[in-house]
PDB file of N, CA, C and O in Angstrom:
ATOM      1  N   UNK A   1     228.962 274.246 136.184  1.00  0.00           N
ATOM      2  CA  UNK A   1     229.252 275.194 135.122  1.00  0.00           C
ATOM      3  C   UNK A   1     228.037 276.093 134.935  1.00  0.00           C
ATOM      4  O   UNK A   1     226.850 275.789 135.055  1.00  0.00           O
ATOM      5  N   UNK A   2     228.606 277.316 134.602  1.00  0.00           N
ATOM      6  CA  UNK A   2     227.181 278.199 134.811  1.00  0.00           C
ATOM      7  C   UNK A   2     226.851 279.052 133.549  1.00  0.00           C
ATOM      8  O   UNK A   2     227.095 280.250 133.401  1.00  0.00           O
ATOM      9  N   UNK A   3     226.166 278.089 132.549  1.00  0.00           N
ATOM     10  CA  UNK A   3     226.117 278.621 130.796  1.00  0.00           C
ATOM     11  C   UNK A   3     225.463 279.978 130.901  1.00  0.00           C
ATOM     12  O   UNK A   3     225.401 280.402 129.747  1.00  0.00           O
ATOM     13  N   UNK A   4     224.913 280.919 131.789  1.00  0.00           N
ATOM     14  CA  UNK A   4     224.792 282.205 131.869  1.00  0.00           C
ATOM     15  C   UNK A   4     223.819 282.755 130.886  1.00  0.00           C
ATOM     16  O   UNK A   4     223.907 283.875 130.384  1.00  0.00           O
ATOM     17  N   UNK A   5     222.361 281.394 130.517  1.00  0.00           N
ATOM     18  CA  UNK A   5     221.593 281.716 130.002  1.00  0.00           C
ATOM     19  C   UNK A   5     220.410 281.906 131.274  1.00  0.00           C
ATOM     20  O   UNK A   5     220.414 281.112 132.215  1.00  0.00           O
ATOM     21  N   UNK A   6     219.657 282.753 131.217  1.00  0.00           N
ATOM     22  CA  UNK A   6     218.674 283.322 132.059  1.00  0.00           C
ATOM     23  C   UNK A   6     216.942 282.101 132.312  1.00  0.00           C
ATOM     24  O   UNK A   6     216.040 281.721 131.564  1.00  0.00           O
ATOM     25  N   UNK A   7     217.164 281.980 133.232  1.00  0.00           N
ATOM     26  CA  UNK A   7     215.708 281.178 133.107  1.00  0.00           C
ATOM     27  C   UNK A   7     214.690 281.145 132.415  1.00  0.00           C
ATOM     28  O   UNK A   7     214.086 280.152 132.007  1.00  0.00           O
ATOM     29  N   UNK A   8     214.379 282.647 132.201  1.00  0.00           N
ATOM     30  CA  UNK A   8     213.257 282.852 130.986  1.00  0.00           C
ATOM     31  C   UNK A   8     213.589 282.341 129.617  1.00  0.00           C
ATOM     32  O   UNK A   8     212.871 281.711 128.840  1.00  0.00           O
ATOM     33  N   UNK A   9     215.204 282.868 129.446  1.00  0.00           N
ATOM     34  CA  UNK A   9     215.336 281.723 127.805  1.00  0.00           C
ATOM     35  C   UNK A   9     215.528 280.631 127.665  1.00  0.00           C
ATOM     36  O   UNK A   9     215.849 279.999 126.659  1.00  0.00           O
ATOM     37  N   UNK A  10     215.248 280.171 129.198  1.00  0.00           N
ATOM     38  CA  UNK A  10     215.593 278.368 129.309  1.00  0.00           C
ATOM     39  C   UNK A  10     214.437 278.314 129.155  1.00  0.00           C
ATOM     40  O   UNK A  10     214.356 278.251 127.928  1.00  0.00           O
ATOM     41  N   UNK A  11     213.534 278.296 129.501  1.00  0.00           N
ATOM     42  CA  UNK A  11     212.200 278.043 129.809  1.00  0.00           C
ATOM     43  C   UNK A  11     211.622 278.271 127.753  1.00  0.00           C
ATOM     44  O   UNK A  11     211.103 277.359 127.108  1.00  0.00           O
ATOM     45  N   UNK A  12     211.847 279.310 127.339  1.00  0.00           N
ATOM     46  CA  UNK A  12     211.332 279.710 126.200  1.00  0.00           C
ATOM     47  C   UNK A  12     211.990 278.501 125.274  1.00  0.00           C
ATOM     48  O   UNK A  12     211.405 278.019 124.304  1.00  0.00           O
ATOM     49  N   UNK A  13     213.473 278.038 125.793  1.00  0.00           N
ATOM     50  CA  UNK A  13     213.762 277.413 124.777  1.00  0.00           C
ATOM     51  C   UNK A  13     213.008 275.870 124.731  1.00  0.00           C
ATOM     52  O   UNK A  13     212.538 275.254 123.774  1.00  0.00           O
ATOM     53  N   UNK A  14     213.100 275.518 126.197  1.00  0.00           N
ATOM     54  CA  UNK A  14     212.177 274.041 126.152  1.00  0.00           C
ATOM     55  C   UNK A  14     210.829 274.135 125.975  1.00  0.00           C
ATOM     56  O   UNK A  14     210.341 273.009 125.874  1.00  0.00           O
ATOM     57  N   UNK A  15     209.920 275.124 125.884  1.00  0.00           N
ATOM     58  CA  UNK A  15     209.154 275.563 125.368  1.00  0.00           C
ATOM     59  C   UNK A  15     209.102 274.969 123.992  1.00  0.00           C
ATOM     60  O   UNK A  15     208.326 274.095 123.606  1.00  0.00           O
ATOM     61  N   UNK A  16     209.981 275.532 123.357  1.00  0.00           N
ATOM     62  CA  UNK A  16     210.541 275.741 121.733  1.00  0.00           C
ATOM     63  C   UNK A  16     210.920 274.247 121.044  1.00  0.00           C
ATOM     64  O   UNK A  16     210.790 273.693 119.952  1.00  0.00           O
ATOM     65  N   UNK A  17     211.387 273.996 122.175  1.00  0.00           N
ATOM     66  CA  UNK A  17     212.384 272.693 121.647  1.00  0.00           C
ATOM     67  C   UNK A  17     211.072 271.579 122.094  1.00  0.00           C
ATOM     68  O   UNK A  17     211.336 270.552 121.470  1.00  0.00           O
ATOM     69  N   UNK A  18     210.024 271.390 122.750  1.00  0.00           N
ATOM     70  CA  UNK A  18     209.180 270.398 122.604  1.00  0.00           C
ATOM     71  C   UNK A  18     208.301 270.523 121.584  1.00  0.00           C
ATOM     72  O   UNK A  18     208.009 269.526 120.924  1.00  0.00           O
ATOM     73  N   UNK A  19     207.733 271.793 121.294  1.00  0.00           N
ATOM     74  CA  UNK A  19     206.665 271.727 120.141  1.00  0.00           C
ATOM     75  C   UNK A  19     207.927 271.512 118.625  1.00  0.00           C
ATOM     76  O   UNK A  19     207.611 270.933 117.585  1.00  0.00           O
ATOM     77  N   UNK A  20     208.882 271.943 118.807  1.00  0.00           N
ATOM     78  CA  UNK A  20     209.965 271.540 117.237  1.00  0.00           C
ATOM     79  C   UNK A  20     209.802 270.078 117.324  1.00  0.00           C
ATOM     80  O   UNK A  20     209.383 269.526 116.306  1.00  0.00           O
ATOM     81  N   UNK A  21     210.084 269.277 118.464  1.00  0.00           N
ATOM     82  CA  UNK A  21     210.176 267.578 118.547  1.00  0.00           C
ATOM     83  C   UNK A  21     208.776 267.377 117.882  1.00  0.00           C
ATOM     84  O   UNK A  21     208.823 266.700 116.854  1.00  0.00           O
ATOM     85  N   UNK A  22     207.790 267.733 118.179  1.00  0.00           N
ATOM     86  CA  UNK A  22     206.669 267.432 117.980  1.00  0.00           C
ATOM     87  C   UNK A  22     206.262 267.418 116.248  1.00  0.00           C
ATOM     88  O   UNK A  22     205.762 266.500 115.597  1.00  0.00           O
ATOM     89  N   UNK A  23     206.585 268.475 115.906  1.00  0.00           N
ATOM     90  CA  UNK A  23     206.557 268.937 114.786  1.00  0.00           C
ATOM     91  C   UNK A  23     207.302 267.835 113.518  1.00  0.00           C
ATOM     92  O   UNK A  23     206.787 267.503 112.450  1.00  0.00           O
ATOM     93  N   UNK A  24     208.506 267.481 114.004  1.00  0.00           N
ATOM     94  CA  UNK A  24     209.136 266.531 113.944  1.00  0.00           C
ATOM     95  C   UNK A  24     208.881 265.383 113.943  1.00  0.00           C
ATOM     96  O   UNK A  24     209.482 264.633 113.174  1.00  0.00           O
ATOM     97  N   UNK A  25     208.119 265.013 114.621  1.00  0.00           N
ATOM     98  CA  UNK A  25     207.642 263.643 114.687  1.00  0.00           C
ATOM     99  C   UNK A  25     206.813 263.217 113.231  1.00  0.00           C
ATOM    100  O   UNK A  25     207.118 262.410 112.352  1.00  0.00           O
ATOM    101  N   UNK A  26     205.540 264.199 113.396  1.00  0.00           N
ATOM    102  CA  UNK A  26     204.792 264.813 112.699  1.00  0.00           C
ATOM    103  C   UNK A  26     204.653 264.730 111.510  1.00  0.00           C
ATOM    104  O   UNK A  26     203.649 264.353 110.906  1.00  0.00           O
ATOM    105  N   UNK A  27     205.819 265.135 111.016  1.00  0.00           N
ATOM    106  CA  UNK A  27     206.188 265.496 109.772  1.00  0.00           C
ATOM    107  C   UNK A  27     206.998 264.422 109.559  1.00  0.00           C
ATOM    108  O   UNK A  27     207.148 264.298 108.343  1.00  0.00           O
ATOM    109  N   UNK A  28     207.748 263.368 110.325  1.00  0.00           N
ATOM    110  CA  UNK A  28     208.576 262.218 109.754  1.00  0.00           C
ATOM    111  C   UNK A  28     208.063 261.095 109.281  1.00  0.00           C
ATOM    112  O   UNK A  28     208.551 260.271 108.508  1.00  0.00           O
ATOM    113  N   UNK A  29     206.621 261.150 110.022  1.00  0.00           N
ATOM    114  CA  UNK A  29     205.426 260.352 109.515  1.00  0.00           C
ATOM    115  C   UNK A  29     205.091 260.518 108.063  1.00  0.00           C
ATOM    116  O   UNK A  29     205.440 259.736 107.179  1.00  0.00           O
ATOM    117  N   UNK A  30     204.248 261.814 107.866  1.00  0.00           N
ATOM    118  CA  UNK A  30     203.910 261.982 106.746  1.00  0.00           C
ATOM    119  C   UNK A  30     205.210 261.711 105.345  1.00  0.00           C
ATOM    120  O   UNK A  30     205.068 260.882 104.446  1.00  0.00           O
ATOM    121  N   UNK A  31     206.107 262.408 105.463  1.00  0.00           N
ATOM    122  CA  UNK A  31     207.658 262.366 104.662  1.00  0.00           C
ATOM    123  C   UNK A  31     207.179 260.779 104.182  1.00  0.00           C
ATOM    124  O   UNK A  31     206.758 260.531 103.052  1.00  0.00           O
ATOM    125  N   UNK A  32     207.370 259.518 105.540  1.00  0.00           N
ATOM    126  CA  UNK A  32     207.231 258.489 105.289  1.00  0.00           C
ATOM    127  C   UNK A  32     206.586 257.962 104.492  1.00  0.00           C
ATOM    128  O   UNK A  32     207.032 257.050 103.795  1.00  0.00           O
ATOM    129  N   UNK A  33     205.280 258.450 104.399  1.00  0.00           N
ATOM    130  CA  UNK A  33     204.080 257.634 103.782  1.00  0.00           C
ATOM    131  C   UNK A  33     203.932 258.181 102.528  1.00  0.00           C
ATOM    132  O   UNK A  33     203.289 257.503 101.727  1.00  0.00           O
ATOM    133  N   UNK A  34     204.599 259.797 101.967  1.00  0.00           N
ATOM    134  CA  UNK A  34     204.505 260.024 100.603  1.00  0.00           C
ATOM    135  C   UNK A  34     205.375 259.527 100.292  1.00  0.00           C
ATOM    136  O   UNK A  34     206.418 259.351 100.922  1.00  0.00           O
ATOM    137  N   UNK A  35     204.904 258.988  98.534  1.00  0.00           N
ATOM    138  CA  UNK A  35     205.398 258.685  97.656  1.00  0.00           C
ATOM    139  C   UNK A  35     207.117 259.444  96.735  1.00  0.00           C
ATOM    140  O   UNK A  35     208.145 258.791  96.554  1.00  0.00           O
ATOM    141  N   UNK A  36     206.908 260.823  96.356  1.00  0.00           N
ATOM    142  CA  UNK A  36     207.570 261.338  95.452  1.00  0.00           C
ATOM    143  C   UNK A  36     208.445 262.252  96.181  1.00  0.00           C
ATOM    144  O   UNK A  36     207.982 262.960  97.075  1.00  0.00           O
ATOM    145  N   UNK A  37     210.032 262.291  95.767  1.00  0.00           N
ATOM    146  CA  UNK A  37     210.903 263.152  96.230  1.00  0.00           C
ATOM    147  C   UNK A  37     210.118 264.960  96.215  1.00  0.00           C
ATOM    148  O   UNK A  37     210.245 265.842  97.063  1.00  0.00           O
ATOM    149  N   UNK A  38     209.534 264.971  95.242  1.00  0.00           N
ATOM    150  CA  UNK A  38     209.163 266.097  95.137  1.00  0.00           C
ATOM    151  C   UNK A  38     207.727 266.725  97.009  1.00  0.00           C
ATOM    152  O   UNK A  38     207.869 267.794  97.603  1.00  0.00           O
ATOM    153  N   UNK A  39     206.742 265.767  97.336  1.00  0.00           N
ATOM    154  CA  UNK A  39     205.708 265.568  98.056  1.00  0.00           C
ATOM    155  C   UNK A  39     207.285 265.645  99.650  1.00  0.00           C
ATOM    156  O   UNK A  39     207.583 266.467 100.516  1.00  0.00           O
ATOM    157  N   UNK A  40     207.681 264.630  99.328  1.00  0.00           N
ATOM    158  CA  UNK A  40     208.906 264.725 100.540  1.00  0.00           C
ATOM    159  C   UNK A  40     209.515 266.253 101.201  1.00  0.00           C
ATOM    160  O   UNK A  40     209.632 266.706 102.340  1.00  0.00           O
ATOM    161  N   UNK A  41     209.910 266.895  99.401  1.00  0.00           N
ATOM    162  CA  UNK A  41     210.619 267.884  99.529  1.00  0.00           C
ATOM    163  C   UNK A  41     209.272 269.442 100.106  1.00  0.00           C
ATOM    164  O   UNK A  41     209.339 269.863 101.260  1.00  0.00           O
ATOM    165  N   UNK A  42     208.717 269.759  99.572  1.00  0.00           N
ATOM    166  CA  UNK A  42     207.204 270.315 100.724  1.00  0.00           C
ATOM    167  C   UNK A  42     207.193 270.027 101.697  1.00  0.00           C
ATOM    168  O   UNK A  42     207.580 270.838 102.539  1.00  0.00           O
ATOM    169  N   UNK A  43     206.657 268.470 102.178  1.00  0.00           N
ATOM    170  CA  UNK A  43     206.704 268.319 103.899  1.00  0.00           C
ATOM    171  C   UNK A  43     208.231 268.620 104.563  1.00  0.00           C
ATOM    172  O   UNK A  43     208.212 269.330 105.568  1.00  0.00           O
ATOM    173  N   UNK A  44     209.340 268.224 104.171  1.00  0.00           N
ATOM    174  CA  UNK A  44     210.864 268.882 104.601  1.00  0.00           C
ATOM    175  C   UNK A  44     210.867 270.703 104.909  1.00  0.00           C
ATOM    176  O   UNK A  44     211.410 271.352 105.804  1.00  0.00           O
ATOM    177  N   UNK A  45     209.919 271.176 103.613  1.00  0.00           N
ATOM    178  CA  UNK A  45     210.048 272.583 104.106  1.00  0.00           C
ATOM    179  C   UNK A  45     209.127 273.250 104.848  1.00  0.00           C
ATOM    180  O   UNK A  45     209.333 274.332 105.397  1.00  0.00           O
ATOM    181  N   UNK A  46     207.965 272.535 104.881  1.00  0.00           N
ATOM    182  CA  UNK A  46     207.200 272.969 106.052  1.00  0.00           C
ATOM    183  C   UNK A  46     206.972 272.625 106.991  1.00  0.00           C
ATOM    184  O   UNK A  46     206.068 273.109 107.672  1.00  0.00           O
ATOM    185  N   UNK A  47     207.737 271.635 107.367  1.00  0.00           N
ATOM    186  CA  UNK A  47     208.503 271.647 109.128  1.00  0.00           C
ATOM    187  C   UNK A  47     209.488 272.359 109.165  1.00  0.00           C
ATOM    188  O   UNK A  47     209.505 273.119 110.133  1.00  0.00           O
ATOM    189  N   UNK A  48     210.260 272.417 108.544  1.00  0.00           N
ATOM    190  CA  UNK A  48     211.403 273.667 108.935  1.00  0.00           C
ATOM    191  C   UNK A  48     210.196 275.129 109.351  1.00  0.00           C
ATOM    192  O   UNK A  48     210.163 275.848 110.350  1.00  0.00           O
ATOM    193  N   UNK A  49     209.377 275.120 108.178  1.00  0.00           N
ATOM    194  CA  UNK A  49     208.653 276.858 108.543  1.00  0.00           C
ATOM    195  C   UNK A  49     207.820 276.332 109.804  1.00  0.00           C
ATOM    196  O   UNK A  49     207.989 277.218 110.642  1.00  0.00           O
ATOM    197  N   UNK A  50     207.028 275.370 110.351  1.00  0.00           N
ATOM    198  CA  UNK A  50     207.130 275.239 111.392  1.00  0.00           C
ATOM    199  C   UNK A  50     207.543 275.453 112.258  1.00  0.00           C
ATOM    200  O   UNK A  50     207.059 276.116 113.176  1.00  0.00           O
ATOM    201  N   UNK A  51     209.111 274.667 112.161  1.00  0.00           N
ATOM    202  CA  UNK A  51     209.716 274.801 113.406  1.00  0.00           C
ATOM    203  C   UNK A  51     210.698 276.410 113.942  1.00  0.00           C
ATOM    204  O   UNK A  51     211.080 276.664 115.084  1.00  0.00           O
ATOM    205  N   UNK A  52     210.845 277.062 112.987  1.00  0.00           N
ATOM    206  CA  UNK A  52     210.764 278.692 112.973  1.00  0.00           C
ATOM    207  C   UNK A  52     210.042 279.269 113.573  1.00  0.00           C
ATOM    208  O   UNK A  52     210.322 280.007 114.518  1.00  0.00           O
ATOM    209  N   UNK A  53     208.291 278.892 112.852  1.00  0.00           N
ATOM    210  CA  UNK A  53     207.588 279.901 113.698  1.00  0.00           C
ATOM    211  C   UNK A  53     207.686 279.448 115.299  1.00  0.00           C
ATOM    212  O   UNK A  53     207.971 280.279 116.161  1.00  0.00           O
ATOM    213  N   UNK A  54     207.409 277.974 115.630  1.00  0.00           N
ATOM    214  CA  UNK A  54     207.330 277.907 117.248  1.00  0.00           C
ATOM    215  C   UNK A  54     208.396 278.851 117.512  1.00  0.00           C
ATOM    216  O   UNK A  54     208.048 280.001 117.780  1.00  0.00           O
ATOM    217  N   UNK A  55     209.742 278.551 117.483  1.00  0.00           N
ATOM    218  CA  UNK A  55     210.686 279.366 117.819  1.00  0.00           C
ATOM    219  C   UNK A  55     210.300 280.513 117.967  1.00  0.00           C
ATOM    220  O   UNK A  55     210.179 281.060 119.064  1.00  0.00           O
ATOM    221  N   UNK A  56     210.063 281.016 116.892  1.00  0.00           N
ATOM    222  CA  UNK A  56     209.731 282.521 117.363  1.00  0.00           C
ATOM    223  C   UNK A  56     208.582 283.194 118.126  1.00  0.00           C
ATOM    224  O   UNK A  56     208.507 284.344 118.559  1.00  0.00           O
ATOM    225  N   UNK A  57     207.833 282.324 118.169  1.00  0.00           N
ATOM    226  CA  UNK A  57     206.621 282.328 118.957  1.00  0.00           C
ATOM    227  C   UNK A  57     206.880 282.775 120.470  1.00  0.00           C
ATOM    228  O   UNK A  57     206.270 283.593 121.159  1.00  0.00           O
ATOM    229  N   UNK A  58     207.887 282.041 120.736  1.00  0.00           N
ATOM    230  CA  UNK A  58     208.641 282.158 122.155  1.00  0.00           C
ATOM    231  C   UNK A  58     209.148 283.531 122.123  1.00  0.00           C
ATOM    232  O   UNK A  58     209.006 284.230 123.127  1.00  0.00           O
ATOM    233  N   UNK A  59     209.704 283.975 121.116  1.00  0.00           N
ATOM    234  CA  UNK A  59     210.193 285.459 121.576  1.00  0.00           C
ATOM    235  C   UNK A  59     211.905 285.200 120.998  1.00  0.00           C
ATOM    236  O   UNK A  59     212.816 286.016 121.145  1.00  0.00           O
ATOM    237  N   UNK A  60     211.992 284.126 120.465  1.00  0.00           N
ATOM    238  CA  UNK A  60     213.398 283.614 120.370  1.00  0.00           C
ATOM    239  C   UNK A  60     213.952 283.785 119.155  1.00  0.00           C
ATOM    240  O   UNK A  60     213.110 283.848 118.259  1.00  0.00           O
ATOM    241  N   UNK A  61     215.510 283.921 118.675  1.00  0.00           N
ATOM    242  CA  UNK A  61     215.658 283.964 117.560  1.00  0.00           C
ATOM    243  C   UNK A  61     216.442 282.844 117.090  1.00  0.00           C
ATOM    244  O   UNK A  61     217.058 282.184 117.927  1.00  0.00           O
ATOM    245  N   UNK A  62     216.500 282.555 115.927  1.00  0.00           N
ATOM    246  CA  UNK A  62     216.395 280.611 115.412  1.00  0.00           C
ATOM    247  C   UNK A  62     218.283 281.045 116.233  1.00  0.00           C
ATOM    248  O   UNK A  62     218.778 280.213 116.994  1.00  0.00           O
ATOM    249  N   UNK A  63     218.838 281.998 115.998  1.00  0.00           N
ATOM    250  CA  UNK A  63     220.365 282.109 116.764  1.00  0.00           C
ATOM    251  C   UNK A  63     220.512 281.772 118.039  1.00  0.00           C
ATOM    252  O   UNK A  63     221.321 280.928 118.425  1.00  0.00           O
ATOM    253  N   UNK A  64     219.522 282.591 118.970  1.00  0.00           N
ATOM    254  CA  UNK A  64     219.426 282.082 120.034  1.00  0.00           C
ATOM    255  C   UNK A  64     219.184 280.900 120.552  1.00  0.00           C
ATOM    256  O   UNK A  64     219.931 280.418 121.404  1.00  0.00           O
ATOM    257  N   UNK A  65     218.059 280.255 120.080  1.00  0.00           N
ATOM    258  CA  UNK A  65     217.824 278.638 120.383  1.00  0.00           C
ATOM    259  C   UNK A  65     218.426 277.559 119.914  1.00  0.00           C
ATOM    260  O   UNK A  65     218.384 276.421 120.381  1.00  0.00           O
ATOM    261  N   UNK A  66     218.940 277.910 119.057  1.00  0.00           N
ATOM    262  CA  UNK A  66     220.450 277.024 118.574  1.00  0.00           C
ATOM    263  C   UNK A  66     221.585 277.275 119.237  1.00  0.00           C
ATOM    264  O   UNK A  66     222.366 276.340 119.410  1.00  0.00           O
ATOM    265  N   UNK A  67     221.869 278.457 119.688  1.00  0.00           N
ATOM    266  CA  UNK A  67     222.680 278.529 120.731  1.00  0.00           C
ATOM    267  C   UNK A  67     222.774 277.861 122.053  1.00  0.00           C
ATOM    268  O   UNK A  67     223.699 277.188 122.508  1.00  0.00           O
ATOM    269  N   UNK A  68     221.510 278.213 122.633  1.00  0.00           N
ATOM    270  CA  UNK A  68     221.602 277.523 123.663  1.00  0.00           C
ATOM    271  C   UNK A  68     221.110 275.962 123.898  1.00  0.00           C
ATOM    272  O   UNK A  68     221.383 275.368 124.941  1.00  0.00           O
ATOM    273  N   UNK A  69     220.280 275.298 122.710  1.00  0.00           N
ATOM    274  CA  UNK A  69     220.400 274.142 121.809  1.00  0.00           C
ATOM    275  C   UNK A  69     221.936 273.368 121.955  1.00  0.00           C
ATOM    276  O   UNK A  69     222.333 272.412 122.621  1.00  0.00           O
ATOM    277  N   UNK A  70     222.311 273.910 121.382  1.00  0.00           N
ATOM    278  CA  UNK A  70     224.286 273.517 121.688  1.00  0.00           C
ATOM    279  C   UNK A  70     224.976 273.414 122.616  1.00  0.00           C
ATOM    280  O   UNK A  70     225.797 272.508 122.762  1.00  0.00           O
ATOM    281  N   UNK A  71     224.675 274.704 123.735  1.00  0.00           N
ATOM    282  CA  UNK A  71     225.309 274.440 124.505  1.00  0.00           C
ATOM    283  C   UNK A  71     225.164 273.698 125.337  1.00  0.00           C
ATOM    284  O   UNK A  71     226.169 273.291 125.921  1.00  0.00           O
ATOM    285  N   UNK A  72     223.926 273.251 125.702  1.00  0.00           N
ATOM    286  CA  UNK A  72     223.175 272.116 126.636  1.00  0.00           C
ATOM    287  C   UNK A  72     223.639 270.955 125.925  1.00  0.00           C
ATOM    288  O   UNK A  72     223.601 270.060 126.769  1.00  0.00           O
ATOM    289  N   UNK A  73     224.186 270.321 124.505  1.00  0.00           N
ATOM    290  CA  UNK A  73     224.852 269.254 124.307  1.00  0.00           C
ATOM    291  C   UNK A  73     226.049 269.027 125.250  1.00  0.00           C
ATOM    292  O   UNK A  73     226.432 267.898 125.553  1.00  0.00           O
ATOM    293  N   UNK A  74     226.710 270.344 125.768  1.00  0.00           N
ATOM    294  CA  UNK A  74     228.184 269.918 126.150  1.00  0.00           C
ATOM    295  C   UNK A  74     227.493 270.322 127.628  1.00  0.00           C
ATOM    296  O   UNK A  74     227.816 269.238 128.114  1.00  0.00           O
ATOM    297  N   UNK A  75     227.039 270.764 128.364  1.00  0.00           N
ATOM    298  CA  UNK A  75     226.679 270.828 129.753  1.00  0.00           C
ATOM    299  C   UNK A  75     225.474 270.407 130.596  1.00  0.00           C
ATOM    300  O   UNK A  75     224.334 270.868 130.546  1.00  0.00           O
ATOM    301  N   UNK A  76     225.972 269.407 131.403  1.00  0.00           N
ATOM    302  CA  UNK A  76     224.644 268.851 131.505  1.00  0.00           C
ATOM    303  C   UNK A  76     223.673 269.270 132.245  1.00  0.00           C
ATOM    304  O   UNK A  76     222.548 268.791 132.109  1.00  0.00           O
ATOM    305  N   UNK A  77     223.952 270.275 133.190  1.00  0.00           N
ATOM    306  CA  UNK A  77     223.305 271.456 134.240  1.00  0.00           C
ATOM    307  C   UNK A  77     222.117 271.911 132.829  1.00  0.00           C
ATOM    308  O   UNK A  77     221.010 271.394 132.676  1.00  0.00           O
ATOM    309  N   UNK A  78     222.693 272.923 131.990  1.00  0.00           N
ATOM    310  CA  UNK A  78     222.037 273.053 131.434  1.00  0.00           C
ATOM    311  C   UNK A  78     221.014 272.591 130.712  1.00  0.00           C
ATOM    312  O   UNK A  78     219.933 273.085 130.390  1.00  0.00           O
ATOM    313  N   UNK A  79     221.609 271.397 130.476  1.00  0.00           N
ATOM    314  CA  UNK A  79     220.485 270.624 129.201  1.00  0.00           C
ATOM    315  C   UNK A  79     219.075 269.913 130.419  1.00  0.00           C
ATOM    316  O   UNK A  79     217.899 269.892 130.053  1.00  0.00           O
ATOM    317  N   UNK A  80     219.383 269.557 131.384  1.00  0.00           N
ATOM    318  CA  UNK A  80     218.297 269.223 132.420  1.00  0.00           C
ATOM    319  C   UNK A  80     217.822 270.396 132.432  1.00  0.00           C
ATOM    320  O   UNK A  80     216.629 270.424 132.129  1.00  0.00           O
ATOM    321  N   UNK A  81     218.306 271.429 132.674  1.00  0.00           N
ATOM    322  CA  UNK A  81     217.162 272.930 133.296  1.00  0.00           C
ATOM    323  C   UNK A  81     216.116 273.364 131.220  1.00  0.00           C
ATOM    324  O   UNK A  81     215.019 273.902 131.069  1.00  0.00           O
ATOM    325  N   UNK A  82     216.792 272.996 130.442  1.00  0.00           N
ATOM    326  CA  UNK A  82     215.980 272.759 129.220  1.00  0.00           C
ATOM    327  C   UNK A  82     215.058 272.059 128.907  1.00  0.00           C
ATOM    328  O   UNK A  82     214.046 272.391 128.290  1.00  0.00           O
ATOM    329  N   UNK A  83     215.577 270.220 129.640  1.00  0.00           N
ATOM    330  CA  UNK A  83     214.517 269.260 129.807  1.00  0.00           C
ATOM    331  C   UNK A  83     213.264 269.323 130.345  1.00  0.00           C
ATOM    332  O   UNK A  83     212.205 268.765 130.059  1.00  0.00           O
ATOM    333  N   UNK A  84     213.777 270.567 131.661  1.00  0.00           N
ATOM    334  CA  UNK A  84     212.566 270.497 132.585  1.00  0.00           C
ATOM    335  C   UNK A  84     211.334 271.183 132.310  1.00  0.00           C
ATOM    336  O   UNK A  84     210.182 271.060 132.725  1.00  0.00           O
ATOM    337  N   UNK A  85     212.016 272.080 131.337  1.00  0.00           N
ATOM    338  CA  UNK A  85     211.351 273.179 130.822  1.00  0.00           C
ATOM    339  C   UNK A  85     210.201 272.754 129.466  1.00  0.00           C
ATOM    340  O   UNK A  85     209.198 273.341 129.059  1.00  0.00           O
ATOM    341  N   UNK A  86     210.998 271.237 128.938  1.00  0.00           N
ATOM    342  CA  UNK A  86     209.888 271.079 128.099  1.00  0.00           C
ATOM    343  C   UNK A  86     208.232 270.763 128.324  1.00  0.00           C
ATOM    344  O   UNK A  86     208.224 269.776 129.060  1.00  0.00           O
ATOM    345  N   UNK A  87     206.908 271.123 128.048  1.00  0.00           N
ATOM    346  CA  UNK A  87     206.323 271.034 128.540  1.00  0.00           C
ATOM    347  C   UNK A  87     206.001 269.164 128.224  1.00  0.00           C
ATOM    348  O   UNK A  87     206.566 268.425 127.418  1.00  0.00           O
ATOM    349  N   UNK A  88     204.799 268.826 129.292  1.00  0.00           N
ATOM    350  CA  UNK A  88     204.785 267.097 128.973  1.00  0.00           C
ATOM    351  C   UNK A  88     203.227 267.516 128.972  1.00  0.00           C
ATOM    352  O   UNK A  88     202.592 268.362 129.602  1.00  0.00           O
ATOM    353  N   UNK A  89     202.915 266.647 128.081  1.00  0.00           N
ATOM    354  CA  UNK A  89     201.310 266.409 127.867  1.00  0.00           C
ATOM    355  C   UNK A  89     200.710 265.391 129.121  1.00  0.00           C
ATOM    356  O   UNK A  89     201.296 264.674 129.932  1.00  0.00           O
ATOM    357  N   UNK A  90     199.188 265.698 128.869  1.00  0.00           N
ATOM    358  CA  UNK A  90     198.749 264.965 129.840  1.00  0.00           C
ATOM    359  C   UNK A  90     197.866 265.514 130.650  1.00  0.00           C
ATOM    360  O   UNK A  90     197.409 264.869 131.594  1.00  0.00           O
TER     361      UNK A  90
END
């Protein structure tokens, strides 16, 4: 199946989509260890503004990378050429 997204926005999106995981992680920690719904509700919104800016950092718009975010759920061609794209530390 040929999702007819271009290499460069594959690439931008696993780009995108490893530093969001990261961010994620990150931030599920901290969430954890505060105390007050309120301390929770801050770290909740500044991983979201986080995970925006990476996105856009790439050149991407939060439409686009959710787009193609999605569609790599239902195709698996795609979601490997996303995987590959994420970068790995090390």
């Amino acid at each position: 199946m040929d999702s007819g997204y271009s290499n460069d926005t594959v690439a931008k999106v696993g780009r995108a989509l490893g530093q969001v995981v990261t961010i994620q992680q990150i931030y599920t920690q901290e969430v954890q260890s505060v105390g007050t719904d309120d301390e929770k509700e801050r770290l909740t919104s500044q991983a979201e503004q986080s995970a925006v800016q990476a996105i856009q950092q790439q050149g991407l718009s939060i439409s686009e990378y959710n787009a193609v975010v999605t569609a790599a759920d239902t195709d698996p061609d795609l979601e490997q050429r996303v995987l590959a794209a994420v970068p790995t530390e090390g």
